[in-house]
Residue, then its C-alpha position, 0 to 999 in steps of 0.5 A: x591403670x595410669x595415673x597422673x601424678x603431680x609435683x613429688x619432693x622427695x627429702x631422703x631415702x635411706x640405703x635400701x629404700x625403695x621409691x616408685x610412682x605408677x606401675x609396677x611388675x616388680x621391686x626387689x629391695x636387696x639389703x643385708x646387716x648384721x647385729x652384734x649387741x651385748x646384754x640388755x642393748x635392745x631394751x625399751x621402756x620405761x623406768x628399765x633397770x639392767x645389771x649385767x656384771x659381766x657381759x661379752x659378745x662374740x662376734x667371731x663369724x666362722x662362716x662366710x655367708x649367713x644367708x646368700x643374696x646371689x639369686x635375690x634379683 
């Protein structure tokens, strides 16, 4: 069913995001990313204490493509 939409302000959107007033059939947001973080990066909390003495990531990839976005469309 339409709608009536009236003045929209739009501030900033981020890479992948996706904006639509009205219908829609379909959105297909497409992104990708990958991580790399060492011992203790993703911690949240409080009063969090992490002792790593020796920390090291590997960020060899031997692949090409993790995960292929070719029929995401």
């Amino acid at each position: 069913m339409p709608g009536f939409v009236g003045a929209v302000q739009i501030i900033t959107m981020g890479s992948s995001a996706v904006f639509h007033i009205g219908d829609v059939f379909q959105i297909n947001p497409i992104s990708n990313s990958k991580t790399f973080a060492g011992a203790g990066s993703f911690n949240t909390g409080d009063q969090i204490r992490v002792t790593n003495e020796y920390s090291a990531t590997n960020t060899y990839d031997s692949d090409g493509v993790d995960q292929p976005m070719l029929f995401n469309l």
